[in-house]
C-alpha positions as CSV (number, residue, x, y, z in Angstrom):
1,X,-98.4,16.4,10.3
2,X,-101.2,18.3,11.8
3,X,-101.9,18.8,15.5
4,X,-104.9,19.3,17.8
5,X,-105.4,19.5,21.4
6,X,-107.0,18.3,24.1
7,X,-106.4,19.2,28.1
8,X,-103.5,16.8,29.1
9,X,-101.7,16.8,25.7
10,X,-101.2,17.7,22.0
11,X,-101.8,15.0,19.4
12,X,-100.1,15.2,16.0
13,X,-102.3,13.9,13.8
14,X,-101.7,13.0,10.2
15,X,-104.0,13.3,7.0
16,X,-103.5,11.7,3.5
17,X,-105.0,14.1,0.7
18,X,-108.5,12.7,0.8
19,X,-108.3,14.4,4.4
20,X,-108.2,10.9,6.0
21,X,-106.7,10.6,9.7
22,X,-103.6,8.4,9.5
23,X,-101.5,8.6,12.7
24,X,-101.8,10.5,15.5
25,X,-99.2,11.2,18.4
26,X,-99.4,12.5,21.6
27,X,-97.4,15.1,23.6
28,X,-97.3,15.5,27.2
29,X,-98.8,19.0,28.7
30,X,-96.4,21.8,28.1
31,X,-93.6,19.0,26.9
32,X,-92.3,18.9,23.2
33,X,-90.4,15.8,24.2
34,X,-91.4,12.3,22.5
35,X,-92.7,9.6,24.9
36,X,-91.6,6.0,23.9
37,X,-95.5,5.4,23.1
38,X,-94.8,8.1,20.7
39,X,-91.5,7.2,18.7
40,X,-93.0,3.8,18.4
41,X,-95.8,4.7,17.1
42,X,-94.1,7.2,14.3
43,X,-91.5,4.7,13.8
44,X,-94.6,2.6,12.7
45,X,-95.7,5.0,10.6
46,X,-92.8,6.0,8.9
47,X,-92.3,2.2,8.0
48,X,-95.9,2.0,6.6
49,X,-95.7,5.2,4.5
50,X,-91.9,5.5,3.2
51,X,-93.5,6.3,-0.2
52,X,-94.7,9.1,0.5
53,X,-92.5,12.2,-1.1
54,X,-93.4,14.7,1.6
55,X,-94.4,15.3,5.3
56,X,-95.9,18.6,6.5
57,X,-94.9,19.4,10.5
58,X,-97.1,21.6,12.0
59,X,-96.9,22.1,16.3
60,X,-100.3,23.3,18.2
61,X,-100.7,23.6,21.6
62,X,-103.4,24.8,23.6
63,X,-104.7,27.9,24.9
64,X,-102.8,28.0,28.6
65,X,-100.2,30.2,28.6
66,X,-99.1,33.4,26.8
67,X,-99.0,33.3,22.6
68,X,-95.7,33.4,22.7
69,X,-94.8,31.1,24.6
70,X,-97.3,28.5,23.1
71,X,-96.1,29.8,19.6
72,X,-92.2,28.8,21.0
73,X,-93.7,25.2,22.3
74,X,-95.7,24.6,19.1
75,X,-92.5,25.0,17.1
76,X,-90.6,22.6,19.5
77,X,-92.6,20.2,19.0
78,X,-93.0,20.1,15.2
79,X,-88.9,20.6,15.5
80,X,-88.6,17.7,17.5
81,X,-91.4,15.5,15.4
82,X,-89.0,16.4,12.1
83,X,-86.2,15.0,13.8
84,X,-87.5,11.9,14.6
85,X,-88.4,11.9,11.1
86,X,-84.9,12.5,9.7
87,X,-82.8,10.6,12.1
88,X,-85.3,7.6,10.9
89,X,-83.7,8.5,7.4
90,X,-86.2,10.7,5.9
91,X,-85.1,14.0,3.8
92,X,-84.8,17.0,5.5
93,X,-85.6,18.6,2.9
94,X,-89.2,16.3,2.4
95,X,-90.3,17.8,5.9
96,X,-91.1,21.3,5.6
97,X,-92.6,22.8,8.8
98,X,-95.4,24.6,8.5
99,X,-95.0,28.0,10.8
């Protein structure tokens, strides 16, 4: 998963290897907690792409605040992303994060 932002909130956004957008979620400013609109819509996605052998999690957030805390939030949200992804019953080990 790859992330972007915007003003109000983060978007994880997803990429096949052709560099095609697939999914994107949405985080709430300075939150790395998953809205409902969110875990339905990776549930959806996890559903439609269970063949594929391996998920990348990368966190972004935007330029407000000090680097280190961003670099914290960044990497609570790809934490909290890869365990939607593993309580949904994807491998750990499939879901490297990308720090």
């Amino acid at each position: 998963l790859k992330t972007e932002s915007s003003t109000d909130s983060v978007s994880v956004i997803t990429k096949n290897n052709k560099n095609e957008v697939l999914q994107i979620i949405y985080f709430d400013f300075d939150k790395s907690n998953l809205t409902e609109v969110s875990i339905q819509s990776i549930k959806k996605y996890i559903k439609k792409n269970k063949s594929i052998s391996k998920f990348i999690v990368v966190g972004h957030t935007d330029t407000k605040g000090t680097k280190k805390y961003n670099i914290n939030l960044s990497l609570q949200r790809a934490l909290a992303v890869k365990k939607f992804f593993i309580d949904f019953g994807i491998i750990e080990k499939n879901i490297p994060l990308n720090e």
